[in-house]
N, C-alpha and C positions, 0 to 999 in steps of 0.2 A: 504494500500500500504506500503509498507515494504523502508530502506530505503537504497533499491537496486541499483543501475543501472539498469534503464528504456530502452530499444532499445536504449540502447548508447547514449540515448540522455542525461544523466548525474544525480546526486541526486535529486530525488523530494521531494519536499517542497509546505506548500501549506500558501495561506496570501487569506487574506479578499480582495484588490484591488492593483492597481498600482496609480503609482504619474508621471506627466510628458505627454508632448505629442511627446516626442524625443525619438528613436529610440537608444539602448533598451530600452522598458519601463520599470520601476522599480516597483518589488512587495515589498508592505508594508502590516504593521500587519500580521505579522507570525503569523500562527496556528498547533497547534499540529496535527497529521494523526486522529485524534477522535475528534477533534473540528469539522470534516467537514460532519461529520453522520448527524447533524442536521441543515446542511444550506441548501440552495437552491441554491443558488450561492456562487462559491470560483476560483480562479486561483492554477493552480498545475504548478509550475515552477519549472524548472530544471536546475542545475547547474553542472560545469562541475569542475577539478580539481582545478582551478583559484579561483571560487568561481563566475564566469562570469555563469551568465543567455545565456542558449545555447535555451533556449525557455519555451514556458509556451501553455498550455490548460485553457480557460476560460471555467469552465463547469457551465451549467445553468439546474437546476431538473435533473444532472445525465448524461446533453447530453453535449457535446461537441460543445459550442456558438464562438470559435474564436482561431485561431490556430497559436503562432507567433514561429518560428522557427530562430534562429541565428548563424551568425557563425562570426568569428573575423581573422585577420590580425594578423602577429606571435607579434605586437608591443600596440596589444590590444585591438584597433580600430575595431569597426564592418565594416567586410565583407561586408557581403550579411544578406537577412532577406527574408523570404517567410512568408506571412500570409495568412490565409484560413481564409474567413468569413463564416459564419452561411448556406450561402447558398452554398457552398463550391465553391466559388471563392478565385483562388489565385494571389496572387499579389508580383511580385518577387519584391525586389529592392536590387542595387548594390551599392558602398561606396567605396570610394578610402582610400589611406593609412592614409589620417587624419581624417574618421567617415564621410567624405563628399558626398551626393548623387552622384554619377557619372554619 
């Protein structure tokens, strides 16, 4: 993967796992776009001009295991967040102007 602009969704990058159980989750251990030929599992996160995680793919042997999509408030604060789990359910959730569930 090149390191394009993905469907708008922003620069991909890819890390060994995330840290946190708060919404965004944060990807740790960056890896170079050739580190990930030989995993099995990795996250491909996408960043937008901010440098703000607008979403990530957990792929698991190749396939797409978990789908988190974000968006943010012009003051930086997340928005909204869609996630797709494995079995492609999705689960929207909404965030008022200080990051708070709504």
């Amino acid at each position: 993967m090149s390191s394009t602009t993905v469907e708008n969704r922003g620069t991909p990058r890819f890390f060994v796992t995330y840290t946190g159980v708060k919404l965004p989750f944060r990807l740790v251990n960056e890896l170079q776009p050739s580190e990930t030929e030989n995993r099995n599992t990795y996250f491909c996160g996408y960043f937008d001009a901010q440098d703000r995680l607008t979403g990530f793919d957990k792929l698991a042997y190749s396939e797409i295991e978990l789908r988190h999509r974000y968006e943010y408030h012009d003051n930086g604060k997340l928005r909204a967040a869609e996630i797709t789990d494995i079995d492609g359910e999705v689960t929207q959730l909404v965030f008022d102007m200080e990051g708070k569930p709504a």
